[in-house]
C-alpha positions as YAML, in Angstrom:
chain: A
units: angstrom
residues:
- id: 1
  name: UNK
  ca: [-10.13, -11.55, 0.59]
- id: 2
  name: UNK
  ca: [-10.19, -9.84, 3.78]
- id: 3
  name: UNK
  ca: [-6.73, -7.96, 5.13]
- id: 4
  name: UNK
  ca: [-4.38, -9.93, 7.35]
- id: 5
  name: UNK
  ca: [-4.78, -8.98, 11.55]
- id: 6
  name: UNK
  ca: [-1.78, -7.00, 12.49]
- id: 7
  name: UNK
  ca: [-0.16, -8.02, 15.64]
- id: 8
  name: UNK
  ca: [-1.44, -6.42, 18.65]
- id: 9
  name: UNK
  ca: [2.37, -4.36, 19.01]
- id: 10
  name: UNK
  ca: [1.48, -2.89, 15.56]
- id: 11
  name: UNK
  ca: [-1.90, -1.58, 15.97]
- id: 12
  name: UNK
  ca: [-0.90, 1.55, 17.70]
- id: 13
  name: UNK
  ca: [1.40, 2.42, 14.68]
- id: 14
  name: UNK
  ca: [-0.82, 1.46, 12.00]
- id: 15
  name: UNK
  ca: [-3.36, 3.25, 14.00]
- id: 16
  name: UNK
  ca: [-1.17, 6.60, 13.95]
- id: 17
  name: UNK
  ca: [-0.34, 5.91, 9.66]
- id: 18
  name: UNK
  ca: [-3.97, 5.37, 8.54]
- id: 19
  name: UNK
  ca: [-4.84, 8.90, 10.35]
- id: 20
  name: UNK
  ca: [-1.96, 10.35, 8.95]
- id: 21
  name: UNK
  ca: [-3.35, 8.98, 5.88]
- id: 22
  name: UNK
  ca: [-6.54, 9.88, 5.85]
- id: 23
  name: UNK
  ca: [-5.89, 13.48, 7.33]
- id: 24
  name: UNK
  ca: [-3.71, 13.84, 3.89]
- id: 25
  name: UNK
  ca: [-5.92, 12.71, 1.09]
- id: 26
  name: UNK
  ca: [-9.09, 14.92, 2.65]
- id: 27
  name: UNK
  ca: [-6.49, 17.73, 2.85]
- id: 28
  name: UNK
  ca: [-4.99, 16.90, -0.83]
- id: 29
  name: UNK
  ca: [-7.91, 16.11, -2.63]
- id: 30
  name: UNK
  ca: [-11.19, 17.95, -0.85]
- id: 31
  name: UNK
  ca: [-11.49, 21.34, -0.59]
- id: 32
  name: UNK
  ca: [-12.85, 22.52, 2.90]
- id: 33
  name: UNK
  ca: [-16.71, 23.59, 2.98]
- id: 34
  name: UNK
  ca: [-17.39, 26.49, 4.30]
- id: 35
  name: UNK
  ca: [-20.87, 27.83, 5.92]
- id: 36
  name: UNK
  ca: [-22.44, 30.72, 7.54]
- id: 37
  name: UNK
  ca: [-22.93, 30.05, 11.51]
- id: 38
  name: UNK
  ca: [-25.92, 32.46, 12.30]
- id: 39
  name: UNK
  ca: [-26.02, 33.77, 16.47]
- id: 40
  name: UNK
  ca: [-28.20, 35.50, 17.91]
- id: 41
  name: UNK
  ca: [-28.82, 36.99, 21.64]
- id: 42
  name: UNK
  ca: [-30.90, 34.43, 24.02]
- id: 43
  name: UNK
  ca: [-30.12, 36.03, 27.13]
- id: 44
  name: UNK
  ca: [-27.69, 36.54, 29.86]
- id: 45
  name: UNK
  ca: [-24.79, 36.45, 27.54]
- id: 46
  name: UNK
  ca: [-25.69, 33.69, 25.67]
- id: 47
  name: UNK
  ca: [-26.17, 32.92, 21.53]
- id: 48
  name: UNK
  ca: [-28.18, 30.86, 20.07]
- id: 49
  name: UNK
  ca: [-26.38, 29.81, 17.16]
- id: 50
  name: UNK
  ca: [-28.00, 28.38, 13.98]
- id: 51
  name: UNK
  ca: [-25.97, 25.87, 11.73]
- id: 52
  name: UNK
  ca: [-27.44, 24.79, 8.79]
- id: 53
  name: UNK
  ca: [-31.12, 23.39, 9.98]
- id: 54
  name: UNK
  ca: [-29.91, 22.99, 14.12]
- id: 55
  name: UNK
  ca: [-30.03, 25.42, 16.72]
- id: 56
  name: UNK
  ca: [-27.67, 25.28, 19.56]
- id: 57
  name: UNK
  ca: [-27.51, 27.63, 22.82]
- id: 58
  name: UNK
  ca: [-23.75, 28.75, 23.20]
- id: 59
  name: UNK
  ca: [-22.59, 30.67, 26.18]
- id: 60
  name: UNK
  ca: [-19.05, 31.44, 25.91]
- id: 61
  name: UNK
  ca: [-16.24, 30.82, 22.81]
- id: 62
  name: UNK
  ca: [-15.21, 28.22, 24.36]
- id: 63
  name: UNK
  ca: [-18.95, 26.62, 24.01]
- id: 64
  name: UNK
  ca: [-19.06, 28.03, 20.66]
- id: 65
  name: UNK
  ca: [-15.78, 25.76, 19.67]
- id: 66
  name: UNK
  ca: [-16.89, 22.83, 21.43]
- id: 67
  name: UNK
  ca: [-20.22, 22.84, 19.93]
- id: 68
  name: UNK
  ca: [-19.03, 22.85, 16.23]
- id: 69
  name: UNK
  ca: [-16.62, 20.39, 16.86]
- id: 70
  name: UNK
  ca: [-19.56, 17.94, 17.62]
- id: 71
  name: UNK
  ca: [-21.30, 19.33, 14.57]
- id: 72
  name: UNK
  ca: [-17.86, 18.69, 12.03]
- id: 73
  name: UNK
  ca: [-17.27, 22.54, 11.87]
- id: 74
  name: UNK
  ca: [-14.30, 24.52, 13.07]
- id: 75
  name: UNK
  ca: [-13.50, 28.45, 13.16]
- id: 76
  name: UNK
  ca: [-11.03, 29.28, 10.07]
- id: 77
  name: UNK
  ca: [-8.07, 30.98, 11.32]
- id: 78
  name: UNK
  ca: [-8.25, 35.04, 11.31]
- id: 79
  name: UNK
  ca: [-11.50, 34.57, 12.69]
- id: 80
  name: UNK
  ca: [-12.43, 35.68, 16.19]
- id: 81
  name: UNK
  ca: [-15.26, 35.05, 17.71]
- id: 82
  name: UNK
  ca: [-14.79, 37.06, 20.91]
- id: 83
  name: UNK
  ca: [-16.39, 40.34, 19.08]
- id: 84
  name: UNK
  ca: [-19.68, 37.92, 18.50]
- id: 85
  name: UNK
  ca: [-20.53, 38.04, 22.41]
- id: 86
  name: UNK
  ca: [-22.88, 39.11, 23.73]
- id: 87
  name: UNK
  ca: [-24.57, 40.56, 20.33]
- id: 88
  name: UNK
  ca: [-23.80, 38.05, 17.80]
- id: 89
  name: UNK
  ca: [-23.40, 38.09, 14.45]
- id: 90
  name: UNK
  ca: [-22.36, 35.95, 11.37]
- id: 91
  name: UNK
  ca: [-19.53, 33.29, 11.62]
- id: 92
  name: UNK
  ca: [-17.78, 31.60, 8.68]
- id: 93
  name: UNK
  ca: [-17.09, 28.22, 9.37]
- id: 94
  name: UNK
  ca: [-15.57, 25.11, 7.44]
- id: 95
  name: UNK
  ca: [-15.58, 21.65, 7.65]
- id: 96
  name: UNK
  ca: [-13.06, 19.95, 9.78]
- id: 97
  name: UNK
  ca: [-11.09, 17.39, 8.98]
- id: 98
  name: UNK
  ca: [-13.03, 15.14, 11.84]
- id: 99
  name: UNK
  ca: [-16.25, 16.48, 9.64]
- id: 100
  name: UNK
  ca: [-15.45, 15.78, 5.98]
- id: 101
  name: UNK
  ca: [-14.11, 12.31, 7.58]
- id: 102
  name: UNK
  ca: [-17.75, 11.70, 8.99]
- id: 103
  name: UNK
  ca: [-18.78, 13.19, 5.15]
- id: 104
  name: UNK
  ca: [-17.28, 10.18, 3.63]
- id: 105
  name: UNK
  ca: [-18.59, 7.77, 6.72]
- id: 106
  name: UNK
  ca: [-22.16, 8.88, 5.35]
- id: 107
  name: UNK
  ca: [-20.99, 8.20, 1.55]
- id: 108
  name: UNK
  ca: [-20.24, 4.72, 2.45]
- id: 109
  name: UNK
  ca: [-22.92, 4.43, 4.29]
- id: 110
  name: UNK
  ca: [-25.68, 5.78, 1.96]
- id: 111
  name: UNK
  ca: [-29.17, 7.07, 3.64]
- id: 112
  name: UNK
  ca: [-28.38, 4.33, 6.04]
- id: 113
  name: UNK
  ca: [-28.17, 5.89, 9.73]
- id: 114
  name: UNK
  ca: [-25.12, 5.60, 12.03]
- id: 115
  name: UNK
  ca: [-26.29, 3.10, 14.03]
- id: 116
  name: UNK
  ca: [-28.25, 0.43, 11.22]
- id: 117
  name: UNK
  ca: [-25.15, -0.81, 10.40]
- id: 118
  name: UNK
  ca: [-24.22, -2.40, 13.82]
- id: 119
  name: UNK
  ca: [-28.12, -4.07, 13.89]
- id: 120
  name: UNK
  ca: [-26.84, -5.88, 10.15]
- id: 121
  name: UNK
  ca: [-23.65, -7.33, 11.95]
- id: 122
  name: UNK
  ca: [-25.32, -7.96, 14.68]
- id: 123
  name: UNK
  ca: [-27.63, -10.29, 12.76]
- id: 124
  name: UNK
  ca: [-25.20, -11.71, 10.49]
- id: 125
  name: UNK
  ca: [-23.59, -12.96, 13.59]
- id: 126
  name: UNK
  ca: [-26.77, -14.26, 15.29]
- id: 127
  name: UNK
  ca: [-27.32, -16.36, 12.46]
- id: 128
  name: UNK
  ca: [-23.88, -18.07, 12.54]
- id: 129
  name: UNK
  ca: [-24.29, -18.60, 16.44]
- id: 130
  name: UNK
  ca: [-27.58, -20.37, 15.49]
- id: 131
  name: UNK
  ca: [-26.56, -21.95, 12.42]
- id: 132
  name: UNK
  ca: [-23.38, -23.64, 14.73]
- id: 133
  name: UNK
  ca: [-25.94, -24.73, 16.88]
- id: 134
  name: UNK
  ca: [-25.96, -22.14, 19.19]
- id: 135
  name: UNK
  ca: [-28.88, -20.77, 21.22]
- id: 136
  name: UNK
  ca: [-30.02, -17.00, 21.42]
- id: 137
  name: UNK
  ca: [-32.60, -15.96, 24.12]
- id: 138
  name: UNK
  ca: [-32.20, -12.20, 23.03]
- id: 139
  name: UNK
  ca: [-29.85, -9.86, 20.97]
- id: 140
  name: UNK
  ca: [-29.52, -5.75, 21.23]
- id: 141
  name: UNK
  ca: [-28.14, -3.38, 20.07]
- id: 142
  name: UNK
  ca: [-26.87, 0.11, 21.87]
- id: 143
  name: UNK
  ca: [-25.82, 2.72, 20.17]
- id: 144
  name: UNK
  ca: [-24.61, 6.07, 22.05]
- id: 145
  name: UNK
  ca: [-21.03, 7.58, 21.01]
- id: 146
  name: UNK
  ca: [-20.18, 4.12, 20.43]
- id: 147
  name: UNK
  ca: [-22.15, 0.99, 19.12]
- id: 148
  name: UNK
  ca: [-22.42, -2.14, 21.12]
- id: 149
  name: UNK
  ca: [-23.68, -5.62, 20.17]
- id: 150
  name: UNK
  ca: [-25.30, -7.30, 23.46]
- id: 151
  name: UNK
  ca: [-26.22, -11.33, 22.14]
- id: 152
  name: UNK
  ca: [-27.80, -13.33, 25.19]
- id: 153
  name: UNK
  ca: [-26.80, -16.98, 24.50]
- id: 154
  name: UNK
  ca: [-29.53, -19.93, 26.03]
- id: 155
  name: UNK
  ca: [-32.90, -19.83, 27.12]
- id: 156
  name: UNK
  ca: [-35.39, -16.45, 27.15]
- id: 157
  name: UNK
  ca: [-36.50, -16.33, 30.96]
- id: 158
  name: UNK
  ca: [-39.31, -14.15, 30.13]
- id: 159
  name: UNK
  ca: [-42.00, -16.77, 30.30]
- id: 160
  name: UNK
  ca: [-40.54, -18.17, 33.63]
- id: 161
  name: UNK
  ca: [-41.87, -17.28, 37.06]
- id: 162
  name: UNK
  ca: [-40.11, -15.05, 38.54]
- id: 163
  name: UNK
  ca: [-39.20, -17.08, 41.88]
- id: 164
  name: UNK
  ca: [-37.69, -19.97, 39.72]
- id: 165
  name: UNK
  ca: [-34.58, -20.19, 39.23]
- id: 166
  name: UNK
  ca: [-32.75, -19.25, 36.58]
- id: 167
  name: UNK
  ca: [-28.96, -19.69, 35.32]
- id: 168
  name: UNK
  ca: [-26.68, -17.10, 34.69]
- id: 169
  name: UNK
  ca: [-25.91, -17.18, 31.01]
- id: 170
  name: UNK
  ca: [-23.00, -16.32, 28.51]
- id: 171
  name: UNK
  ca: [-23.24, -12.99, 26.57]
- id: 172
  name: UNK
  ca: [-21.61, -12.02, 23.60]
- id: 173
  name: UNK
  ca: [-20.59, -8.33, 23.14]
- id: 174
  name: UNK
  ca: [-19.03, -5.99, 21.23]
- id: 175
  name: UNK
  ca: [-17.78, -2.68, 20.67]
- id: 176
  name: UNK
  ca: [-16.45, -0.72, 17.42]
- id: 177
  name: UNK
  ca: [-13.50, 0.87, 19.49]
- id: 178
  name: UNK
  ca: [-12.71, -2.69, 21.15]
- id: 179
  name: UNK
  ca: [-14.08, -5.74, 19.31]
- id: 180
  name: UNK
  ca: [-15.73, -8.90, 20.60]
- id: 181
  name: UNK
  ca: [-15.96, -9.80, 24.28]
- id: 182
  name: UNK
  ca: [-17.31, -12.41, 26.15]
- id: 183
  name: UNK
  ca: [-19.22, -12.22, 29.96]
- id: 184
  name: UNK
  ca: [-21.60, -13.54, 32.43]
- id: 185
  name: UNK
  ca: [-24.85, -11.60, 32.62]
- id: 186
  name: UNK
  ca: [-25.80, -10.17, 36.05]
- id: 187
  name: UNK
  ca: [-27.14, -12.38, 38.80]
- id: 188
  name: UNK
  ca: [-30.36, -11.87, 40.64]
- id: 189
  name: UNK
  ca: [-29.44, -8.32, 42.51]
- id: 190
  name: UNK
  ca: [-26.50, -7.15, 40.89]
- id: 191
  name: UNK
  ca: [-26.07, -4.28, 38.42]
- id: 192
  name: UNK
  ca: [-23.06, -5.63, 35.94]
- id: 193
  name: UNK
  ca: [-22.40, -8.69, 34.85]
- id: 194
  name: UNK
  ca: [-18.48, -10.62, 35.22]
- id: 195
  name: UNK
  ca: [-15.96, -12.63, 34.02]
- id: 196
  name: UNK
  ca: [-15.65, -10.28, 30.90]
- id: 197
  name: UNK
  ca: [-12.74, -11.92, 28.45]
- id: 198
  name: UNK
  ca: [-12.05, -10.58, 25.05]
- id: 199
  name: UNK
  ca: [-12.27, -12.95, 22.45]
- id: 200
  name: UNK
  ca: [-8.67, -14.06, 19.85]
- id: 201
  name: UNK
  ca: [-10.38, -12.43, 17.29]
- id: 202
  name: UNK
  ca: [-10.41, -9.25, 14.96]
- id: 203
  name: UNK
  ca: [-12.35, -6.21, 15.60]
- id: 204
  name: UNK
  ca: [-14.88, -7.66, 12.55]
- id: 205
  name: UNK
  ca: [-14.25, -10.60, 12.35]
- id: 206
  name: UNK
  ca: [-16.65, -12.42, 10.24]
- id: 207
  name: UNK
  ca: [-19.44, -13.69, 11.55]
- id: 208
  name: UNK
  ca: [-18.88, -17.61, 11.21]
- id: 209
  name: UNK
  ca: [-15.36, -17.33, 13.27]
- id: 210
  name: UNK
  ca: [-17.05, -15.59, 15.96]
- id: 211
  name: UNK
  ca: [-19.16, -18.22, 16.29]
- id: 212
  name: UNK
  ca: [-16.88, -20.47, 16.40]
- id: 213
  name: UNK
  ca: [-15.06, -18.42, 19.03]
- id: 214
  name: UNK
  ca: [-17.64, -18.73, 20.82]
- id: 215
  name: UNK
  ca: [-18.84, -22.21, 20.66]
- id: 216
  name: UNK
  ca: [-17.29, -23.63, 23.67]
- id: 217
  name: UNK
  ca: [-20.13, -21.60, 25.82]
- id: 218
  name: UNK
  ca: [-23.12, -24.09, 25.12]
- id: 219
  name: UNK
  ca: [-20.52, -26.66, 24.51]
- id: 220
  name: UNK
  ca: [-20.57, -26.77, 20.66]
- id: 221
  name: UNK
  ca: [-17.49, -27.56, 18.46]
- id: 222
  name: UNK
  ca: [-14.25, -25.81, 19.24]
- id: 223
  name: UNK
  ca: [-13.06, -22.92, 17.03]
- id: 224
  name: UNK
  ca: [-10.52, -25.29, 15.18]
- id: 225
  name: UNK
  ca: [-13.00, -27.69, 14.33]
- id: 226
  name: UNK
  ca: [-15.19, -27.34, 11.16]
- id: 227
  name: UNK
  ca: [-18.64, -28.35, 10.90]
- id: 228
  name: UNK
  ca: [-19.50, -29.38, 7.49]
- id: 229
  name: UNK
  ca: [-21.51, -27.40, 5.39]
- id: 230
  name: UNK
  ca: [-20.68, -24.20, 7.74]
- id: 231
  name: UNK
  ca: [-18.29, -22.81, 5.52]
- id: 232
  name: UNK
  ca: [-21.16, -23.24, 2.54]
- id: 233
  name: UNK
  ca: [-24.63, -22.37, 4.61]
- id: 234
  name: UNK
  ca: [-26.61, -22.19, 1.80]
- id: 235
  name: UNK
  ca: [-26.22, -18.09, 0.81]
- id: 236
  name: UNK
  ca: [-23.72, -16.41, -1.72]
- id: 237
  name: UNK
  ca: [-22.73, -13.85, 0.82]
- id: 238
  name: UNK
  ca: [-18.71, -13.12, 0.99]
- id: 239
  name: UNK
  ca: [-16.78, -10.50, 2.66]
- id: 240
  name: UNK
  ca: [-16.39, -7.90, -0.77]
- id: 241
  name: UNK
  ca: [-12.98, -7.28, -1.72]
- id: 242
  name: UNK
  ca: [-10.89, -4.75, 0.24]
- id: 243
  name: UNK
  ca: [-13.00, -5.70, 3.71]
- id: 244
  name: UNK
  ca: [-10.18, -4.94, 6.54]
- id: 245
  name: UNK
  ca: [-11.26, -7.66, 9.38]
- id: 246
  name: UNK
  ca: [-8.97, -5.19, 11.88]
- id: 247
  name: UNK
  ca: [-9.71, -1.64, 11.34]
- id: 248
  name: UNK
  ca: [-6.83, 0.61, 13.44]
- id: 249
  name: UNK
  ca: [-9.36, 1.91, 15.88]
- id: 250
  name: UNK
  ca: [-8.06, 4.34, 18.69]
- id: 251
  name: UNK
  ca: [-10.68, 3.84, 21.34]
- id: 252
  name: UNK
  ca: [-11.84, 6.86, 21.09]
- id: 253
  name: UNK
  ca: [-15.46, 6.79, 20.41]
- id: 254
  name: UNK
  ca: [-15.23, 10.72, 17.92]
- id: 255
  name: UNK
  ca: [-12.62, 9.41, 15.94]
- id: 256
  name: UNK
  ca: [-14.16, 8.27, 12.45]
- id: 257
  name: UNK
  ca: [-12.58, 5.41, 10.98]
- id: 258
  name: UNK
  ca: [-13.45, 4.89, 7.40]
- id: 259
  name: UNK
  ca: [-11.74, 0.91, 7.12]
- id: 260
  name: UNK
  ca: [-14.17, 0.18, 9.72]
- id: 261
  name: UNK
  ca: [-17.27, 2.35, 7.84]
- id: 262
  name: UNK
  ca: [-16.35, 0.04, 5.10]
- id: 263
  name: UNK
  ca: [-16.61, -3.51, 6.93]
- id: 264
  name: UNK
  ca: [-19.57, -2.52, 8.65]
- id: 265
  name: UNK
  ca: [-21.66, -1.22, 5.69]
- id: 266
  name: UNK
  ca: [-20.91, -4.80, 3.79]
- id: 267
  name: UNK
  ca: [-23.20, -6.29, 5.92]
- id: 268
  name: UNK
  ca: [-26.20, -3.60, 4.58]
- id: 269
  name: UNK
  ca: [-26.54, -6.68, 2.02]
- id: 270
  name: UNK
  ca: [-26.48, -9.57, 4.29]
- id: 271
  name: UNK
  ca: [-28.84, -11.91, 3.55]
- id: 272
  name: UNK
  ca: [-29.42, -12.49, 7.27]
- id: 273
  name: UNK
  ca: [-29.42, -8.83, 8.38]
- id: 274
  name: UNK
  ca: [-32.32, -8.32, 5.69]
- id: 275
  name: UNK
  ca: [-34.31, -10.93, 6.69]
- id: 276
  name: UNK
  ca: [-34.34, -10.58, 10.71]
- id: 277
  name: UNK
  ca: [-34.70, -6.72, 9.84]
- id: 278
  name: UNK
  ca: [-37.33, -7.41, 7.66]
- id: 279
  name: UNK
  ca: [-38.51, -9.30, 10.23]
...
């Protein structure tokens, strides 16, 4: 059964004791890896510095830092890179905490890139929308630091003219370091949309309560109502044991949060996810 919501005064705490958490058991029961960082002079000062099968320009050690932080690498201490510039040299490195964290990410995750995962949610929660009698002209997914779910509710407009016109509609959104959102796209001429309201529901929430959060936009039955046969819709799907509908997430779009990892990857074997992917 999925874990209860903590309240929202709770989250920052919980938020603090799950990275204290996880920060211990990598540190307790993973030993760091450690690689050979390969620079070499590329001109005016700079080092092109080779990690594993990338190649990166760095100017300063300040750019050297910065750059394996991004990569999951960090300098061990009695290291200094100063004496690297400009003539460069070998650099032992090891996997940061933020690194062996994205390590297990990938483990959950399987071959399965970063961003897949988000498309199966996404898809799982299209099909509840239209299986509670919703309408969806379009659905996308965006996927940068963060991920972001983008589902058009109503009519597609693309075979209209373009001088008719046409309603603003709903969209459904979400983010994985703020949850589900609600807003109306932008009218003829303007750049963002408006009227953006979260929604009273967990950060992954499952897919047939956001739906029914959401049913109120094209006028279908409220979120306490229950439409029989919804809660039965003809698949053996259920949210695996251990699936945490509120992952503790920070807002900040580097930090790697395994509960979430977890939630998202259980929808790899959605029945709906396979079949619109497939499709």
């Amino acid at each position: 059964m999925p874990k209860k919501q903590p309240t929202t005064s709770k989250k920052s705490r919980t938020a603090a004791r799950h990275g204290a958490k996880y920060t211990a058991a990598l540190r307790q029961q993973r030993s760091p890896h450690t690689i050979t960082a390969v620079l070499v002079p590329s001109g005016r000062g700079s080092l092109d510095m080779t990690l594993g099968n990338r190649t990166r320009t760095v100017h300063n050690v300040r750019s050297l830092s910065d750059a394996l932080y991004w990569e999951g690498w960090e300098i061990p201490r009695g290291q200094d890179p100063h004496d690297l510039f400009p003539d460069g040299g070998e650099l032992p490195v090891s996997r940061s905490v933020r690194g062996m964290l994205e390590d297990q990410a990938a483990e959950i995750r399987g071959t399965v890139p970063f961003s897949q995962t988000a498309d199966a949610y996404a898809c799982a929660v299209a099909a509840a929308i239209e299986a509670r009698g919703g309408r969806i002209a379009d659905w996308d997914v965006q996927v940068d630091e963060d991920r972001r779910i983008y589902i058009t509710l109503g009519e597609d407009y693309e075979d209209r003219e373009a001088d008719e016109e046409q309603p603003r509609r709903w969209v459904v959104g979400w983010m994985d370091t703020r949850g589900w959102f609600t807003f109306l796209e932008a009218a003829h001429g303007e750049s963002l949309g408006s009227c953006l309201s979260d929604l009273a529901c967990p950060l992954m929430s499952l897919p047939e309560h956001v739906a029914a959060e959401v049913a109120h936009l094209w006028g279908g039955a409220p979120a306490a109502e229950q439409i029989p046969g919804l809660e039965v819709p003809g698949r053996e799907w259920r949210a695996p044991h251990g699936y945490v509908l509120d992952p503790p997430v920070t807002g900040d779009p580097t930090d790697v949060i395994l509960d979430l990892e977890r939630s998202l990857s259980a929808y790899l074997t959605h029945p709906d996810a396979g079949a619109r992917q497939a499709g």
